[in-house]
TORVEX-786371 format. One record per residue (C-alpha): x, y, z; residue number from 1. Coordinates in pm, whole numbers, padded with zeros to 5 digits, always signed. Each point is the difference from the previous one (the first is absolute). Example, Ala and Ser with C-alpha at 12.3 -4.5 7.8 and 13.67 -1.06 7.14 Angstrom:
! residues 2
KEMI       xx       yy       zz   seq
KEMI   +01230   -00450   +00780     1
KEMI   +00137   +00344   -00066     2
! end
This chain:
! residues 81
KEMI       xx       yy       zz   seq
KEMI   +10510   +10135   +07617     1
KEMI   -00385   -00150   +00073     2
KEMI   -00097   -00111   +00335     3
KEMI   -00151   -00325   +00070     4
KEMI   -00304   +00138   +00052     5
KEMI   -00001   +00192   -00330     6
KEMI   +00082   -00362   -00184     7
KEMI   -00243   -00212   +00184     8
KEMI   -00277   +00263   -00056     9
KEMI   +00018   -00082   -00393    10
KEMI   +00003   -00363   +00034    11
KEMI   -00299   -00177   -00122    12
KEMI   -00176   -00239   +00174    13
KEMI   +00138   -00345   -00100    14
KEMI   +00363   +00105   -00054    15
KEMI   +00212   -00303   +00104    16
KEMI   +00393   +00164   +00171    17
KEMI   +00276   -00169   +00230    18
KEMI   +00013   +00184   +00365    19
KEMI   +00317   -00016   +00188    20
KEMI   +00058   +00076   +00331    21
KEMI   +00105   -00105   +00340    22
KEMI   -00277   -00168   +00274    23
KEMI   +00042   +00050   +00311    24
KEMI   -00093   -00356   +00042    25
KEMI   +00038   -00319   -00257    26
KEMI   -00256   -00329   +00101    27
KEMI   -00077   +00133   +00321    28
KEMI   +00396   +00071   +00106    29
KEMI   +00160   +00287   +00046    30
KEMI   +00213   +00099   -00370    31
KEMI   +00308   +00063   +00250    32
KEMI   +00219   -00077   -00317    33
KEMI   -00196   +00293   -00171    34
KEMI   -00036   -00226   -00323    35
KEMI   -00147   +00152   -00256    36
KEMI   -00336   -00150   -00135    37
KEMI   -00121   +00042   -00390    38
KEMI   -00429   -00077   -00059    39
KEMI   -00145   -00082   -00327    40
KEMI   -00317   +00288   +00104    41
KEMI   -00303   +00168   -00193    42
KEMI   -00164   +00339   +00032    43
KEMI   -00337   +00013   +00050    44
KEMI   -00301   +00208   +00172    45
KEMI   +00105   -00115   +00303    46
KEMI   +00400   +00111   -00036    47
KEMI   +00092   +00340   +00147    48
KEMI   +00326   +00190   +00134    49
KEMI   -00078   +00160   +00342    50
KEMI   +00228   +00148   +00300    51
KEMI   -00004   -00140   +00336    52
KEMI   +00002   +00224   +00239    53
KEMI   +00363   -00050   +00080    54
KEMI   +00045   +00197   -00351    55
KEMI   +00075   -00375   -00178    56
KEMI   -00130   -00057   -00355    57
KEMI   -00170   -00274   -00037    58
KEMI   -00144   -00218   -00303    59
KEMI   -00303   -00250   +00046    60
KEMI   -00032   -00232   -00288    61
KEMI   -00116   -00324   -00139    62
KEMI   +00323   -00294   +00034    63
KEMI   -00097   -00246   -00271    64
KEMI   +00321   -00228   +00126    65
KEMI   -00195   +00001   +00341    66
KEMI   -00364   +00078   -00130    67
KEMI   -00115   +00263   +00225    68
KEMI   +00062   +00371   +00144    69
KEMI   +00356   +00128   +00110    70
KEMI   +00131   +00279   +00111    71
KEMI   +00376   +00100   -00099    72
KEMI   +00211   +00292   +00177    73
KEMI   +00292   +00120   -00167    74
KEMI   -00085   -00130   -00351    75
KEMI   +00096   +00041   -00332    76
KEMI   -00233   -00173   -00284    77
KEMI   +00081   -00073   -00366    78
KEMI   -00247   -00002   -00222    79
KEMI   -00062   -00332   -00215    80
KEMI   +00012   +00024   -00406    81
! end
């Protein structure tokens, strides 16, 4: 089975994929419900998977539904056609 890291390292730049995952905060409130929140998002030279140093794995990208840079924890992405 391939990583995360494995897939994202042969994504081009411009690949458009749904993230999933659950905030840790929705509009400024704590996600106390732990909803689940699904972003329209686009790899680019500026997307990256890192670790925190709490050992979490991390993905920075570009949220076209909110047009600018998130960061999901705990994700899962499906690629778009």
């Amino acid at each position: 089975m391939l990583s995360i890291f494995s897939i994202l390292m042969n994504i081009e730049n411009g690949t458009k994929f749904v993230v999933s995952y659950i905030p840790e905060k929705i509009n400024g409130k704590e996600n106390v419900e732990q909803k689940m929140e699904f972003r329209s998002a686009l790899f680019d030279d500026k997307s990256k998977v890192w670790t925190t140093s709490k050992g979490e794995t991390v993905l920075t990208y570009f949220d076209l539904d909110r047009n600018g840079y998130r960061c999901a924890k705990n994700f899962t992405i499906n690629l778009k056609g």
